[in-house]
VOGU-3710 file (C-alpha; in Angstrom, 3 decimals, decimal comma):
1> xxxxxxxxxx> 87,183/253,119/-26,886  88,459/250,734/-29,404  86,814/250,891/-32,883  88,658/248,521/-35,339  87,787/250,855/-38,157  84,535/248,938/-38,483  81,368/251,598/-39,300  78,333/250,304/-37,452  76,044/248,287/-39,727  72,550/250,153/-38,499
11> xxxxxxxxxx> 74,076/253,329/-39,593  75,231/252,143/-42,899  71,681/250,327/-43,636  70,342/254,110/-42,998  73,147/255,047/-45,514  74,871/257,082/-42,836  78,704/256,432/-41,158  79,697/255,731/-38,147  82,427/254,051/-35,899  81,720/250,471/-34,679
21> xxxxxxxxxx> 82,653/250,370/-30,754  80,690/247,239/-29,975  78,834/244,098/-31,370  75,919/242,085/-31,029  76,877/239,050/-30,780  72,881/237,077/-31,496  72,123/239,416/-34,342  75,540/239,540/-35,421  75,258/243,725/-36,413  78,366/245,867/-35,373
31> xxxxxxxxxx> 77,337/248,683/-33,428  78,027/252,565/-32,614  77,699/253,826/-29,358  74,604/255,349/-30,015  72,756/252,103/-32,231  74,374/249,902/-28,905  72,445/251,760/-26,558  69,301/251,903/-28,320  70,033/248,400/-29,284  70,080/247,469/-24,975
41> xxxxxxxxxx> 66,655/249,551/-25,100  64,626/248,207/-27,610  62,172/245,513/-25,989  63,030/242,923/-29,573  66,628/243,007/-28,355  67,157/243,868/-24,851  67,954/240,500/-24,176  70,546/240,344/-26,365  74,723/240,015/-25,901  76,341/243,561/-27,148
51> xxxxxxxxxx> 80,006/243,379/-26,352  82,910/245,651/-27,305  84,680/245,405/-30,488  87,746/243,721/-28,370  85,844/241,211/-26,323  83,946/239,921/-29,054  86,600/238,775/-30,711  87,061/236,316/-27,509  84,024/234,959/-26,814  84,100/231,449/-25,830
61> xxxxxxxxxx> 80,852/230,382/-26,632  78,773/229,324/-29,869  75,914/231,848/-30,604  72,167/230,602/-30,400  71,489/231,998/-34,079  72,809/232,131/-37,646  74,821/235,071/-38,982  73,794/236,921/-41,888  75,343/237,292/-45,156  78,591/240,130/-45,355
71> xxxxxxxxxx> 77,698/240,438/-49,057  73,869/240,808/-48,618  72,928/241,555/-44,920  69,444/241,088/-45,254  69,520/237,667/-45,801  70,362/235,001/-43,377  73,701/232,186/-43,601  72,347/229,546/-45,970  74,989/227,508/-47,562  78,722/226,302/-47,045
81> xxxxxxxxxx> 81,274/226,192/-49,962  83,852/223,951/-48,909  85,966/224,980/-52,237  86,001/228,428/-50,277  85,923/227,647/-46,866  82,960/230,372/-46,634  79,421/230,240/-45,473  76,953/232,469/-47,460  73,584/232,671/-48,721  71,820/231,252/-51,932
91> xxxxxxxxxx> 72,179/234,273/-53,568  75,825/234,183/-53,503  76,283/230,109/-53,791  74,567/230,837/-57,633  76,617/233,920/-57,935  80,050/233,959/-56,787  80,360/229,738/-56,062  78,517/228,672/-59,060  81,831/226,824/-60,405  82,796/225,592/-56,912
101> xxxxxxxxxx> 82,616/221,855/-56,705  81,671/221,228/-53,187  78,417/223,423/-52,030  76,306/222,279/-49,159  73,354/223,573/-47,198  74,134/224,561/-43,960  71,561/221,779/-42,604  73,402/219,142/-44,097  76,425/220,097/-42,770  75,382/220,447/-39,403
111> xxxxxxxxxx> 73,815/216,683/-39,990  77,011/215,453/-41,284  79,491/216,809/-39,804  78,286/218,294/-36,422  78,019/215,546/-34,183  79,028/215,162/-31,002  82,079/212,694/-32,266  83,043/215,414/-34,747  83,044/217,986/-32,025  84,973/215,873/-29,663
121> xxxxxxxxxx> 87,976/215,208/-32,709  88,350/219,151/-33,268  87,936/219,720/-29,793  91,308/217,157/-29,372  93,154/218,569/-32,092  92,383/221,927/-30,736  93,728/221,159/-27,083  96,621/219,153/-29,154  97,618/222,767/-30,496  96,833/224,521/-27,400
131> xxxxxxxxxx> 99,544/222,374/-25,664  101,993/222,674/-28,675  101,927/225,981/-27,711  102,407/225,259/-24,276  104,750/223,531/-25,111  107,209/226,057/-26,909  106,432/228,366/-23,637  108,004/226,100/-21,876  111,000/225,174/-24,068  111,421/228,725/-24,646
141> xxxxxxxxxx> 111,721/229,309/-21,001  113,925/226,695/-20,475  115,924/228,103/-23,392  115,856/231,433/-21,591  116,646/229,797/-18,100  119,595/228,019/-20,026  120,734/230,855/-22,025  120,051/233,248/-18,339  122,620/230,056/-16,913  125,570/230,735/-19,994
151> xxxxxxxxxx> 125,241/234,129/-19,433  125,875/233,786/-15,576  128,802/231,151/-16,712  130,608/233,508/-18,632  129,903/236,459/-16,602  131,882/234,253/-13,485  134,296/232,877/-16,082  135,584/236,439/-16,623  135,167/237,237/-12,944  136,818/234,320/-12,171
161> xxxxxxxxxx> 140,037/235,237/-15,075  140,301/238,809/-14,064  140,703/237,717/-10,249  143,295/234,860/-11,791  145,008/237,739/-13,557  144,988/240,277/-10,824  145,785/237,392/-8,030  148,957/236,320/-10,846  150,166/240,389/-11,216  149,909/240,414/-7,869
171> xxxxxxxxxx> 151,857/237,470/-7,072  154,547/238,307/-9,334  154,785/242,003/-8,552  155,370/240,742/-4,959  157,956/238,422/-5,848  159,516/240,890/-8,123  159,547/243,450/-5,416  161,499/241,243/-2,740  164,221/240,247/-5,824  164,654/244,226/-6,289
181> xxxxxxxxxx> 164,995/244,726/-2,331  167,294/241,762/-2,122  169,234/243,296/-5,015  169,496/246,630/-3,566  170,393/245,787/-0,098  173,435/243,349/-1,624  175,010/246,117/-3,407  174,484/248,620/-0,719  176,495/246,172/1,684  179,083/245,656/-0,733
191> xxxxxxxxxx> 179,326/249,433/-1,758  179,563/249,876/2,551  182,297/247,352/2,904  184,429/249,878/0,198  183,548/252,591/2,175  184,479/251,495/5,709  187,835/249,758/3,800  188,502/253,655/2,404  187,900/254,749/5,780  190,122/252,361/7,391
201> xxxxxxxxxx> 193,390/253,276/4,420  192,179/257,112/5,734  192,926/256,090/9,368  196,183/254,914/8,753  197,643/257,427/6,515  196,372/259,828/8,836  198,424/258,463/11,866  201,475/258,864/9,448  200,530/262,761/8,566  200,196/263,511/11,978
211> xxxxxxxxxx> 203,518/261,733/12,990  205,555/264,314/9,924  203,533/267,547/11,021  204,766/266,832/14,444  208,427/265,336/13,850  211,203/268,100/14,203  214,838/268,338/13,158  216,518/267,300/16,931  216,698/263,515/16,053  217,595/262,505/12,350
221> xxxxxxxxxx> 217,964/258,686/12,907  214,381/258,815/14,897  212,910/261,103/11,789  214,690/258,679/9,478  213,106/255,337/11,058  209,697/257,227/10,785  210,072/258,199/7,579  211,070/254,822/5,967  208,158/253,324/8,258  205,241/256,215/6,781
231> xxxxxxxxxx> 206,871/255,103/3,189  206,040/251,306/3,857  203,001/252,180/5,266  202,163/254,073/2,074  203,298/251,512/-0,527  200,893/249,354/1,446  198,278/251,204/1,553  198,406/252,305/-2,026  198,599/248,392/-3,226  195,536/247,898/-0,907
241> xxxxxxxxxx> 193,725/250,939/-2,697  194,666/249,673/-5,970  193,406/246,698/-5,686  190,354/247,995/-4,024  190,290/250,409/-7,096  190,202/247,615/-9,386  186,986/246,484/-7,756  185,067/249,761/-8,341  182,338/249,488/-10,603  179,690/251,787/-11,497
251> xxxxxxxxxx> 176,511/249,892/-11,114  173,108/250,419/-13,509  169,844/248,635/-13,307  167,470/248,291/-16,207  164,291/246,546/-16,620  164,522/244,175/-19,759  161,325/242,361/-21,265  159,119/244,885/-19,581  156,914/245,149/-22,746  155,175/241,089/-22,233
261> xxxxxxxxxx> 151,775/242,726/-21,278  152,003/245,445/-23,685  149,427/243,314/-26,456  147,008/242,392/-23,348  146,814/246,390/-22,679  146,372/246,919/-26,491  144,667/244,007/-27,051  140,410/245,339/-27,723  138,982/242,359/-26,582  141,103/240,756/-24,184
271> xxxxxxxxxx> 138,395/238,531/-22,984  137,491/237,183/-26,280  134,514/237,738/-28,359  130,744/236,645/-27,479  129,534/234,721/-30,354  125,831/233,606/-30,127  124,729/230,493/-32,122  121,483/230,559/-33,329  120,109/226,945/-34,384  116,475/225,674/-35,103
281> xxxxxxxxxx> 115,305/224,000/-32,486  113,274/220,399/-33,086  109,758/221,019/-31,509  108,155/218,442/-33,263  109,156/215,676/-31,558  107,191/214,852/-27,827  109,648/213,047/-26,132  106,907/212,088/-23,088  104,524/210,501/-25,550  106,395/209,534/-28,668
291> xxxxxxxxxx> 107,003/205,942/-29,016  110,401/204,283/-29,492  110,333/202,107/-32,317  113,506/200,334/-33,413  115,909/202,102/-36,392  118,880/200,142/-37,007  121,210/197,477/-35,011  124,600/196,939/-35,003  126,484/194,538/-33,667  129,916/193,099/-32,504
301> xxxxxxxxxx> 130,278/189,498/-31,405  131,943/188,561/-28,545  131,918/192,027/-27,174  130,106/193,441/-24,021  129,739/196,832/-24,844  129,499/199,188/-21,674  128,749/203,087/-23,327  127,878/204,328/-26,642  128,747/207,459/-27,878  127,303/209,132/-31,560
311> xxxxxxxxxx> 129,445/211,064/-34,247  127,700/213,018/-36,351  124,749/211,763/-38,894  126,032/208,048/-39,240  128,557/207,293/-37,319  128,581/205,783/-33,668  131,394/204,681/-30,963  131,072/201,709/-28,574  133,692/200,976/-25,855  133,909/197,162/-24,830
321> xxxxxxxxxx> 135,202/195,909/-21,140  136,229/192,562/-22,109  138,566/193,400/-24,981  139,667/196,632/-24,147  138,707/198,234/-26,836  136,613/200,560/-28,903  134,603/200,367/-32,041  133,878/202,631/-34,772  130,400/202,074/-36,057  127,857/203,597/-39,322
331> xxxxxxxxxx> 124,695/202,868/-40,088  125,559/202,170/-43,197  128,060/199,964/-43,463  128,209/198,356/-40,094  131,397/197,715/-38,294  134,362/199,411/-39,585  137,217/199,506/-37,233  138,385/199,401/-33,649  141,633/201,078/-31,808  143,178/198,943/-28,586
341> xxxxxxxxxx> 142,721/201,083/-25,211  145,175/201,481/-22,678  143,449/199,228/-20,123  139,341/198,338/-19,030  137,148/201,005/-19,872  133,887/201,623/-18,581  131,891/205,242/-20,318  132,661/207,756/-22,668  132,309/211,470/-23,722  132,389/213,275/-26,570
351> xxxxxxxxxx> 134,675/216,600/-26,154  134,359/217,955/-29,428  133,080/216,599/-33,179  135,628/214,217/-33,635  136,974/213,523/-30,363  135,808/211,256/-26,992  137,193/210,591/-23,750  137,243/207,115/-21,859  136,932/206,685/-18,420  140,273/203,418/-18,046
361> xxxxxxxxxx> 139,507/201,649/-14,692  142,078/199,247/-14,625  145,278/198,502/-14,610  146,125/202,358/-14,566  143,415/204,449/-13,677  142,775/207,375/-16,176  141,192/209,212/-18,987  141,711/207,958/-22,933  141,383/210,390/-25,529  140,979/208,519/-28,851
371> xxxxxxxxxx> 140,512/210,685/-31,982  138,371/209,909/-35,239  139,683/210,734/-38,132  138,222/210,949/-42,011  140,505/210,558/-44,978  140,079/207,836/-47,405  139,169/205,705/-44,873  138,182/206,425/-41,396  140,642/205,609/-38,483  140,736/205,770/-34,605
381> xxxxxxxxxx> 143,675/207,070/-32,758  145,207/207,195/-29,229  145,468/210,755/-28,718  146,895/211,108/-24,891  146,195/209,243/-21,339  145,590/211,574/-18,039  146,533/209,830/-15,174  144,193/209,331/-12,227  144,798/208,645/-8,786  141,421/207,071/-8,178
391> xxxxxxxxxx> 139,343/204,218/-10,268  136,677/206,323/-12,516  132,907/204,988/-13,606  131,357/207,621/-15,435  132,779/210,786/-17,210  130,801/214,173/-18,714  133,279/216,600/-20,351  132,589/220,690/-18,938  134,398/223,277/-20,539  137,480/221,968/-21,234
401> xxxxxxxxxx> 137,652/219,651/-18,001  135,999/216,651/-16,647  133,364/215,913/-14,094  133,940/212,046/-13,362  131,733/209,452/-11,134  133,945/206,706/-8,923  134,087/204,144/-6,161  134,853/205,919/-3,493  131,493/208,098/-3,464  133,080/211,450/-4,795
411> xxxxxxxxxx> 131,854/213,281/-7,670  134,920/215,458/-9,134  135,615/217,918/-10,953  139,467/217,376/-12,592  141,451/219,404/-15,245  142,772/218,036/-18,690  145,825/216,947/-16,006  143,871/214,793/-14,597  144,295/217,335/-11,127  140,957/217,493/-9,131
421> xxxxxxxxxx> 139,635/220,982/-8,831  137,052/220,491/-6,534  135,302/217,055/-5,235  131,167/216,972/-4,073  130,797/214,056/-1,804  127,498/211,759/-2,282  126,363/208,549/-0,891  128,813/206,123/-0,864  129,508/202,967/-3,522  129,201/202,604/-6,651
431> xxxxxxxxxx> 128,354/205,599/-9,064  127,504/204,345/-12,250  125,841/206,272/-15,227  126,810/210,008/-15,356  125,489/212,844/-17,641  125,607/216,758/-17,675  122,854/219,019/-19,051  122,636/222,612/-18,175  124,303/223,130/-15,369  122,926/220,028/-13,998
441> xxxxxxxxxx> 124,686/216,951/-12,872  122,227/213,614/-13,716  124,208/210,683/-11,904  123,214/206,918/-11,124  123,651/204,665/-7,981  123,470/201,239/-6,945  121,970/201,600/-3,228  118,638/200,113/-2,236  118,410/197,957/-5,430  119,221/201,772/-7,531
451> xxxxxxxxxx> 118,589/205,459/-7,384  118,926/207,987/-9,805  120,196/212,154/-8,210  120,249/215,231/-10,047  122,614/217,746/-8,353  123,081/221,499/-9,690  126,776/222,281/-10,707  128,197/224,100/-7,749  130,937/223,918/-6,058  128,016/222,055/-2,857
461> xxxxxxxxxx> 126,546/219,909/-5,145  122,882/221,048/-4,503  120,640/218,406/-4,605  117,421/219,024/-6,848  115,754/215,409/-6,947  116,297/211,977/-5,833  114,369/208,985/-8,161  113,838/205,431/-7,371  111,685/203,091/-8,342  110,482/199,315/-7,884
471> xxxxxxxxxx> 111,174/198,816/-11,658  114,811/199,887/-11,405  117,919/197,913/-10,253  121,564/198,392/-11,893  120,753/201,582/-13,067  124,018/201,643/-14,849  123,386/204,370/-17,641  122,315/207,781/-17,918  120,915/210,404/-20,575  119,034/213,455/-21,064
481> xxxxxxxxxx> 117,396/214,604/-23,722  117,335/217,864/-25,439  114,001/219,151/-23,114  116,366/217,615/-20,059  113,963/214,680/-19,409  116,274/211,374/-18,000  116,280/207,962/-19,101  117,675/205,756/-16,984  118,848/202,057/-17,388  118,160/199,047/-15,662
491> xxxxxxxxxx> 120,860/196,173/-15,885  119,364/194,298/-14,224  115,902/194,768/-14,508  116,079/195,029/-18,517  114,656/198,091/-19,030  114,964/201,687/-19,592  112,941/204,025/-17,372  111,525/207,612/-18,357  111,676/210,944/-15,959  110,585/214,436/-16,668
501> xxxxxxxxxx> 112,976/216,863/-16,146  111,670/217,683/-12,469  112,968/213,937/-11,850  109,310/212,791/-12,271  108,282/209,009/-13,554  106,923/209,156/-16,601  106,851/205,852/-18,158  108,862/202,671/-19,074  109,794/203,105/-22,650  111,578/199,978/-23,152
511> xxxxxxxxxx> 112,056/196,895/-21,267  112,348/192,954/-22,023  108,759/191,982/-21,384  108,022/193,978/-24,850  111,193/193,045/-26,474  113,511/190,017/-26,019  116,590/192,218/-27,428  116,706/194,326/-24,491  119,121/192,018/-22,178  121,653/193,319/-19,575
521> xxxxxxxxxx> 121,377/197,299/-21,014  123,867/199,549/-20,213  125,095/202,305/-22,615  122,424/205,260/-23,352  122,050/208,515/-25,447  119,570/210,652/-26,464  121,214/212,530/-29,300  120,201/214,173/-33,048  121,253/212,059/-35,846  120,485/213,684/-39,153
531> xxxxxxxxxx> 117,568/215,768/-38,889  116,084/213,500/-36,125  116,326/211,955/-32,389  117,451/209,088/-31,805  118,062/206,231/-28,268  120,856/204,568/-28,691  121,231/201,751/-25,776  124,184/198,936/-25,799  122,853/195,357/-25,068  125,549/192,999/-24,421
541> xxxxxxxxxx> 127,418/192,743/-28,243  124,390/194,884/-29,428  123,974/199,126/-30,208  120,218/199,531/-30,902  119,114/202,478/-32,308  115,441/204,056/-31,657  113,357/206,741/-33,265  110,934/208,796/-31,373  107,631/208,351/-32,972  105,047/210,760/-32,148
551> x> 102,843/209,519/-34,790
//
């Protein structure tokens, strides 16, 4: 039975010592086993609440009667010293609090600040806690679930490179194999022809030996003829062997540049090394009840700006349709530059800190990759175009390759060749807004006035939800947040709609009724700049920027 260390109070007023195991919880006294029972038996307190050491800690309710001093037990809770934060008795309030500034009966207290409104306000901030808590449960689960879903990733990955390897070795050992046969059976027909053309000279000559063993001495013109005939035969024969001579060669086979997967074999981590990143994650901010209230704007005129993309703490990307190109941004200093594009683009993704890719519809369908770069001044820069062989909408860059939205109702996944390594068919038209969050494909669609999918990254494109609303049309763009909640965007129903990360409506957290500003919306992210969230949604020639106020 747990004891705490506490002695039992009865005891120690009878100047004796022993363990605690329970407490009264109406007369406040801890108990020992032997005090609780006589405690249950005594007709004064048979009614009251003794509890073990443990559960009293938990009680949920408030108790009927005032606690006692700890520094003099026979005397009842009289005071509160605020200075303190401690409720004693009067002895101790002209004792120990006599210089504390802020000393109160317990009466007035209770009339001041004890009533029901007061209770209700703690009560909130209480359950506001109790849910913050909640809250980092279920961020930490997700964090496990996501980490649980890198783990898996790079567990295939390696699956997936060893089978490349093996299926490669394979391959090659294979093709090797039939060049070796090949080899030997060409020199083993050649070394055959020699034989059978030794063979053939031994043939000959033999004829001739035969003819001299059995020649004799009656006819000398006949042995003569012979003779001179075996000589020709000879010279003949001896020219053909020479020359066949000539041809002999003594053939050795080595294996040269054997030693290629010698480092891999050496090599101690021939997968490459695990490196976990540790960073703190924002829990502050409620994305599901924090209000958006408006940052910064910039703006380009002329310009109909169709994704937005942010670079670090102050600087941000737009891509424009009708001029074909795309602007460099800071919050700072406003516009700074722009780089021409290689034909219309349409959305955007950033593939590492200083680098994005465009979706190019038109005249050449492709992918753009336009650096950033930071010297004295900052510059954009054509890096490389991927061809495509269909027209792409939206883009999300995946380790290294590309999943990209399109006309044709395909989702894709394609390599930085622009080859497609596998395709997940949807509904067809239009796909518009496209975004990827762990291991989860958020994509946008223009049937039935809009709907917004969320598919899980396999190779069958498993469908997890579907969204649509009466508030949405055009939904054109398409974010997550960091707790994977969606915003969607309404083109043409000015707005920008709110989902939880089950695909459930939240809210509308911006929309034209509330603010003139938001007009024909089309670019979105949800993304960290500085040490804070931030929305960042292109209207027409406009980026506006939002912060998520919880306050």
């Amino acid at each position: 039975m747990a004891t705490n260390g506490k002695s039992c109070d009865i005891c120690s007023r009878m100047n004796s010592v022993e363990l605690a195991t329970s407490r009264c919880i109406d007369c406040f006294d801890d108990l020992c086993e032997k005090c609780a029972n006589s405690h249950r038996a005594n007709r004064l307190s048979m009614e009251h609440r003794v509890m073990s050491l443990d559960d009293s800690q938990a009680v949920d309710f408030v108790p009927d009667t005032v606690g006692f001093c700890e520094k003099h037990a026979d005397r009842k809770l009289e005071v509160y010293c605020f200075d303190d934060e401690l409720a004693c008795c009067l002895m101790c309030a002209t004792t120990d609090h006599r210089k504390c500034k802020m000393v109160e009966s317990l009466e007035e207290c209770a009339e001041k600040q004890a009533s029901e409104d007061d209770k209700k306000k703690l009560e909130e901030m209480l359950e506001e806690f109790n849910q913050e808590c909640e809250d980092g449960k279920s961020s930490l689960s997700k964090n496990k679930e996501g980490f649980g879903a890198q783990v898996d990733d790079i567990r295939s990955r390696i699956q997936s490179m060893k089978e490349s390897v093996v299926r490669f070795l394979n391959d090659k050992e294979a093709e090797f194999m039939e060049q070796l046969v090949s080899l030997q059976n060409e020199k083993n027909d050649k070394y055959a022809a020699k034989v059978d053309s030794l063979s053939e000279f031994q043939e000959k000559v033999g004829v001739d030996i035969k003819k001299m063993k059995n020649c004799t001495d009656k006819n000398k013109v006949a042995l003569f003829l012979e003779m001179k005939k075996a000589e020709k035969n000879h010279r003949g024969l001896v020219k053909n062997l020479q020359s066949l001579q000539n041809d002999y060669k003594k053939i050795s086979l080595k294996l040269e540049d054997a030693n290629f997967l010698t480092p891999i074999l050496l090599e101690e981590k021939p997968y490459g090394k695990l490196v976990v990143e540790e960073t703190i994650e924002e829990c502050t901010t409620n994305f599901l009840s924090s209000e958006l209230v408006q940052f910064h704007v910039l703006a380009k005129s002329g310009c109909r700006m169709t994704d937005v993309e942010a670079i670090g703490d102050d600087h941000v990307l737009a891509v424009c349709d009708n001029h074909n190109k795309i602007y460099l941004f800071s919050i700072t200093q406003g516009f700074i530059t722009a780089c021409s594009l290689a034909g219309k683009p349409w959305a955007m993704t950033q593939i590492d800190p200083m680098s994005v890719a465009i979706t190019i519809r038109a005249p050449q369908p492709g992918i753009e990759i336009v650096d950033l770069r930071r010297d004295k001044s900052c510059t954009l820069t054509s890096n490389e175009i991927i061809k495509l062989s269909f027209k792409p909408n939206g883009i999300a860059f995946d380790r290294g390759g590309f999943i990209v939205s399109s006309t044709d109702g395909l989702l894709r996944h394609v390599d930085e060749s622009g080859s497609a390594l596998h395709t997940v068919s949807v509904t067809k038209g239009y796909v518009y807004g496209l975004c990827f969050h762990s291991r989860r494909i958020i994509y946008s669609h223009h049937v039935d006035k809009g709907k917004v999918y969320a598919l899980f990254d396999d190779k069958l494109g498993t469908q997890e939800f579907t969204f649509e609303h009466e508030d949405l049309s055009y939904p054109l763009g398409v974010t997550c947040d960091s707790r994977g909640n969606v915003y969607v965007v309404g083109c043409s129903t000015n707005n920008v709609l709110q989902l939880n990360s089950e695909g459930t409506f939240v809210r509308q957290v911006l929309s034209r009724d509330k603010d003139d500003a938001i007009s024909n919306p089309m670019g979105i992210r949800v993304t960290t700049m500085g040490s804070s969230p931030k929305l960042l949604l292109t209207c027409q020639n406009e980026i506006r920027i939002y912060d998520f106020d919880s306050q």
